[in-house]
N, C-alpha and C positions, 0 to 999 in steps of 0.2 A: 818777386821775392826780394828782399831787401840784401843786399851783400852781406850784413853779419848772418845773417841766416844760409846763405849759400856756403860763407866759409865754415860756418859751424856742421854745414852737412860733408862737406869736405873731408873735414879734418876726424867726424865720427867715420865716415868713408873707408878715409886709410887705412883708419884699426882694424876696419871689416875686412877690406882686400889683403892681410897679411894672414887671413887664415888661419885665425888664433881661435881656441875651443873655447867657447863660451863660460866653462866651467873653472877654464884656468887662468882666463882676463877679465878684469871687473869692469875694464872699460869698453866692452863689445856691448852695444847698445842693445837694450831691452827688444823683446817683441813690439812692444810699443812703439818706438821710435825707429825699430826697421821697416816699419807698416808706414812711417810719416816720411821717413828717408827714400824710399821706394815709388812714395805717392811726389814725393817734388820730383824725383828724378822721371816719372812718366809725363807728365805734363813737362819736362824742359824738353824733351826725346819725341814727342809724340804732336807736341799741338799746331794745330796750321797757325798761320800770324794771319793777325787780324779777323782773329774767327774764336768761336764759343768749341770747333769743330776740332778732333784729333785725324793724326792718319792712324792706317789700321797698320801700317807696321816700319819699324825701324832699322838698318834705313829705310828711307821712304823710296819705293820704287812706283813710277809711273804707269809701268804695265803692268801691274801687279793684279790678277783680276781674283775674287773669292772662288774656291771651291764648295759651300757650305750651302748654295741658294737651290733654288726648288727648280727655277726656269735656267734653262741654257742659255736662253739671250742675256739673260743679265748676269749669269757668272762670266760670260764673255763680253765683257765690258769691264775694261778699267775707269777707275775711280779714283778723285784727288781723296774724299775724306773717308772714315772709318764706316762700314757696313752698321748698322744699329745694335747688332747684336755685340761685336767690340767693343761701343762704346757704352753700350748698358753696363756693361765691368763697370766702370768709374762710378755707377749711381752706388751698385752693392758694396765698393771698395770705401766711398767716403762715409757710406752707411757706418760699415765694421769701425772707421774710426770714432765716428762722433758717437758709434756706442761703447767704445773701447773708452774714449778719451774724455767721455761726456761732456767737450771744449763744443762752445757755441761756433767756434770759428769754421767746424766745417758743414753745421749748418748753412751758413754766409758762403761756404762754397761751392755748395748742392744748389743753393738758390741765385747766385751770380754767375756760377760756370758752368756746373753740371745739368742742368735743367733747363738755360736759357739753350745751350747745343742740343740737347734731348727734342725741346720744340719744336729743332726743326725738320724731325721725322715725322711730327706728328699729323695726320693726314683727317680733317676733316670734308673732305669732298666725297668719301666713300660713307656711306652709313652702316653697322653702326660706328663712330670714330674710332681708329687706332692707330697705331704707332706704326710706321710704312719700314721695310727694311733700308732705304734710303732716302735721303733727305728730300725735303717736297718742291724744290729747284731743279732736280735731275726730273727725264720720264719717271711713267708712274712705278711703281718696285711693287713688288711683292709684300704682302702682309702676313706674317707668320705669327700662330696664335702661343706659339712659346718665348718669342720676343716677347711678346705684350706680358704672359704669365711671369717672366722673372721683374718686371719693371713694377708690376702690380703687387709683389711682395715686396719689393722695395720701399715705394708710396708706402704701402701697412707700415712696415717697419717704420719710417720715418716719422707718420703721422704719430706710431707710441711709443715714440721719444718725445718728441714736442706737443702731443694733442691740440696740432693746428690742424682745423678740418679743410685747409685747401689740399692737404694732401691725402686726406683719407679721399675726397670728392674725386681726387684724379682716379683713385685705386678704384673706387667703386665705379665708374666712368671706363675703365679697363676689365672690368669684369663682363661689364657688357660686352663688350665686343668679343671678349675669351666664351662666351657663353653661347653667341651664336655661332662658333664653330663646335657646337653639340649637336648631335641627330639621332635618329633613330636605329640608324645602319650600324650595326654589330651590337645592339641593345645598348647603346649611348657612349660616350667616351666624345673627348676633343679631337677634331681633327691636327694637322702639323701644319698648315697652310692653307688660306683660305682662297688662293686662286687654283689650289692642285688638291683635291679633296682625294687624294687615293687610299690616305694610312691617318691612323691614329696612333700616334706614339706616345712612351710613355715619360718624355719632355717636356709633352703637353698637359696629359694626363693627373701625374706625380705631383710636378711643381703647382699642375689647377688645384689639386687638394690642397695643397701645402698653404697655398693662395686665400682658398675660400674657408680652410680653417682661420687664420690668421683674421682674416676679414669677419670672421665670429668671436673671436677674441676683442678684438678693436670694438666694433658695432653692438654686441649680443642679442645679435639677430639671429636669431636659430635656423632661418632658413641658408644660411653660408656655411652652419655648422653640417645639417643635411646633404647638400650640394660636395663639402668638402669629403662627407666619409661615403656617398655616394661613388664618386671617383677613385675615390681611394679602392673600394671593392671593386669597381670595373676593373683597375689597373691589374689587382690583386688576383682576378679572374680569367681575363686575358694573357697577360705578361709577364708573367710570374714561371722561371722555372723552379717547379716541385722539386726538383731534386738536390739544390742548392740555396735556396730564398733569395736568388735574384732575378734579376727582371732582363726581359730581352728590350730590343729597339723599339719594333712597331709591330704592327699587324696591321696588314692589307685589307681591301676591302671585300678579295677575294680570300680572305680566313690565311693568309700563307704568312708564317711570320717571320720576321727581318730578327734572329739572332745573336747580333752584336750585345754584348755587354757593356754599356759605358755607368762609370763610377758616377755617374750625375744621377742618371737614373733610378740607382737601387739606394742610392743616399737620398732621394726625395722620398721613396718611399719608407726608408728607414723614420723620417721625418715628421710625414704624415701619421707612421703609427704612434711616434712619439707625441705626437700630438694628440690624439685621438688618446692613447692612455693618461694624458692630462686633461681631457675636460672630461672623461668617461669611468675613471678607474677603473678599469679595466682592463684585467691581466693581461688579456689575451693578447691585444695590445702593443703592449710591454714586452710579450714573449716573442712576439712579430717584430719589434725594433732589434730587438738581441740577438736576434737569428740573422737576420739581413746585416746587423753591425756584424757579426763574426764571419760572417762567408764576404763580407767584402773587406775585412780584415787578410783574410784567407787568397781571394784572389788578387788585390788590387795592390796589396805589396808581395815583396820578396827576403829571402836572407839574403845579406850584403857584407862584406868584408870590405872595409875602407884601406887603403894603402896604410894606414897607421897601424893595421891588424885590429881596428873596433867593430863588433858586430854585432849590428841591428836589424832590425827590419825596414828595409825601404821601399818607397813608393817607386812602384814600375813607371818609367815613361810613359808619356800620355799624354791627351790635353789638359792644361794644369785648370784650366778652369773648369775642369769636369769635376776635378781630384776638389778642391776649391767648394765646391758644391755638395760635392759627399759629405765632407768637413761639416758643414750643416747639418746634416745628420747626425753628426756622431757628438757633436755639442748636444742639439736638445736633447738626445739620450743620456748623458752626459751628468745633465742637471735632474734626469728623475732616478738616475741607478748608481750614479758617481764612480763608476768603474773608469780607475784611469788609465787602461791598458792602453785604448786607443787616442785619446787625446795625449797621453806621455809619446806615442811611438809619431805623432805628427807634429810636436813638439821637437822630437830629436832630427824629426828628414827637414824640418824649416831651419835649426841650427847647421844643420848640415851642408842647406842649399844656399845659406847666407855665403858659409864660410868658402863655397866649390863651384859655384854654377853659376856664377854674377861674373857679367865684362869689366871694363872698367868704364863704361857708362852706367856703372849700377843697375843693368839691365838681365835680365835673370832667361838662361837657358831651360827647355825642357826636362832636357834629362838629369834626373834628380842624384843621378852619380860624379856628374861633373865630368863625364870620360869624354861625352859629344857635345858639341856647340853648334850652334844656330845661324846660318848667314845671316837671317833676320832675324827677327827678336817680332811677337806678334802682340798689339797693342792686350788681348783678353787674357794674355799670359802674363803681363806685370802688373793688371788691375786684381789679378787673382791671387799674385802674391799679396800684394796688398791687403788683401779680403783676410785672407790666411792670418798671416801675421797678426792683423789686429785681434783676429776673434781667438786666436790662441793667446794673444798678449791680454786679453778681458778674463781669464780665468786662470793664467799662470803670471 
C-alpha cells in the first residue's frame, strides 16, 4: 500500500475510533469504505511475509491448533498459515467489494493475492480434485465438502461479475468434487467430510443448493437447477425444525440429529428459497424464505439497550461469519420482497460494531455489544466484516 493511502486510512480511522453516531458525523466513513478500511487493515494484521498465505489469527500464536477439523490428529497440530476455511473469508470478502465497488482493482486482487494463496490448498493428487483444508506442503489434511461449497459460490459469483469462463471452469470443477460426497444413505444429501463419512449436514447441504442454483443461473443448464432444489428438499426434509422454520446441524448416519442451530445454516436455506422463488414464481417459495427470515430474526438477535439509552435489536454473539452468511440470505430476500426490516436492523448492529467492538488495530471483536473482547482476534471474523459491510454498503 502506498503511504498516502495508509495515511488516508489513518486519519478516516480516528474519526471511527472516537465513537461518533454515524447519524450525527458526516465524516464517519461510508459502508463502503469501512468494507475497504477493514480489508487493508486484515492483510497488514494477518499476512505471513513472503507468502500469498495469512495466519488464521491475530496475534499470531504458534501453538495455536484449530478446534473445527473432522480428525484429532490434525486439530492437534499447530500450524504457521490459516486453515482453508479462514482464508476462504478473503475470496467472499473481496467478492462483496468488487460487487459493492464494481472497481476492477479488486478483481487484480482476487487474481494476484487471493487465489494465487487459495492454490495452494488445492489438492490434485486425490481424485476427484479439491480444495485440501491445508496447504499441499504440510501432510495430507482433510477434504471437507463445505470448504469446497462456499468457494464454489464464490468462483459463480465472480465469474457474473466478469463473464471470464476461467472462473465459472474452477466452479464447475468444484462441483465435482462437492458432488461425490452424495450417496444413497439417508435418500441422498452431501456428506461434511469426505475422509469421516458419518453426517450430512446442512453446511453442506444449504450452501450445495445455494451453489448449484447459482451455477443454473451462470450456465442455464437445468440440470444445476434440478440438483440445486433437489437439496434444497432433502435439507428441508431432514433438518428442518417444524416448529420454528429453522434448521438443525446435521443428522447422523444412524438417523440421530445434531441440534445446534447456527445462523449460517438457516440463512442458506432462507437463500436457496429465495432463489428457487426467482426462477420458479413460486409462492411457496417466497412464503418459506419469510418464515425462516422472521424466526431467525426472532432467534438470532436480541433487545439491547446501549449505554447512550438507544434501543435496538442486536445480533447475539457468535461466530460472525455464520451471522455474515445469514446476511446472504436476507439480501436475496431483500430484492424479491423489499421489506427492510431486516437489512435496516443489520445496518444499525454494523454501525454500532464500527463505532464499539474495533481495537485499535482496526480489528473487530465478536461480541457485537462491545462489553467483551477477544485476546485474539480470528482471521474469518474480519473477512466477515468485510463481507458485511460491503454487501450492506451495495444497497444502502
Amino acid at each position: 500500500m502506498k503511504r498516502t493511502s495508509i495515511f488516508f486510512s489513518l486519519i478516516i480511522s480516528i474519526c471511527a475510533f472516537s465513537n461518533c453516531n454515524k447519524k450525527e458525523a458526516s465524516n464517519i466513513p461510508s459502508n463502503k469504505e469501512r468494507a475497504r478500511l477493514t480489508l487493508d487493515f486484515l492483510y497488514q494484521n494477518y499476512s505471513a511475509p513472503n507468502t500469498n498465505l495469512l495466519r488464521e489469527n491475530y496475534p499470531f500464536d504458534e501453538a495455536y491448533m484449530a478446534t473445527y477439523l473432522a480428525s484429532s490428529e490434525q486439530a492437534n497440530t499447530p500450524n504457521q498459515y490459516s486453515y482453508l476455511w479462514p482464508y476462504s473469508g478473503t475470496f467472499s470478502a473481496v467478492n462483496a467489494l468488487f460487487e459493492a465497488k464494481n472497481d476492477k482493482k479488486y478483481q487484480q486482487i482476487l487474481d494476484t493475492k487471493v487465489l494465487p494463496g487459495l492454490e495452494e490448498y488445492f489438492d490434485l493428487k486425490r481424485n476427484p480434485p479439491g480444495y485440501a483444508s491445508y496447504i499441499n506442503t504440510a501432510p495430507r489434511s482433510d477434504r471437507f465438502y463445505d470448504d469446497n461449497v462456499w468457494l464454489g459460490i464464490d468462483f459463480t459469483d465472480t465469474y457474473m461479475m466478469t463473464n471470464e469462463p476461467k472462473y465459472l471452469d474452477k466452479a464447475k470443477l468444484i462441483w465435482t468434487f462437492v458432488a461425490s460426497g452424495i450417496d444413497d444413505k439417508l435418500d441422498g444429501g452431501i456428506y461434511w467430510c469426505e475422509q469421516k463419512k458419518e453426517s450430512k449436514n446442512t453446511c453442506s447441504n444449504a450452501p450445495g443448493s445455494v451453489f448449484a442454483l447459482k451455477l443454473f443461473e451462470a450456465t442455464k443448464d437445468s440440470t444445476y437447477f434440478h440438483l440445486g432444489k433437489n437439496l434444497y428438499d432433502w435439507t428441508k426434509k431432514h433438518l428442518q425444525d417444524t416448529s420454528d422454520y429453522l434448521y438443525y446441524d446435521n443428522v447422523r448416519l444412524d438417523g440421530k440429529i445434531g441440534e445446534a442451530k447456527y445462523a449460517y445454516n438457516s440463512g442458506q436455506m432462507m437463500q436457496s428459497a429465495a432463489l428457487l422463488y426467482k426462477f420458479t414464481k413460486d409462492e411457496t417459495y417466497l412464503s418459506e424464505a419469510q418464515n425462516i427470515a422472521g424466526s431467525c430474526y426472532n432467534h438470532f438477535f436480541t433487545d439491547f439497550t446501549s449505554p447512550e439509552g438507544e434501543q435496538f435489536r442486536l445480533l447475539k454473539k457468535g461466530d460472525v461469519w455464520f451471522i455474515a452468511v445469514m446476511l446472504r440470505g436476507f439480501i436475496e430476500l431483500y430484492h424479491l420482497d423489499n421489506n427492510k426490516t431486516y437489512i435496516d436492523a443489520f445496518d444499525k448492529n454494523l454501525d454500532y460494531a464500527w463505532a464499539h467492538t474495533r481495537d485499535n488495530n482496526g480489528l473487530f471483536n465478536t461480541d457485537w455489544s462491545g462489553e467483551k473482547k477477544d485476546d485474539k482476534k480470528w482471521l474469518l471474523t474480519q473477512a466477515a466484516m468485510v463481507e458485511m459491510y460491503a454487501r450492506i454498503g451495495a444497497i444502502k
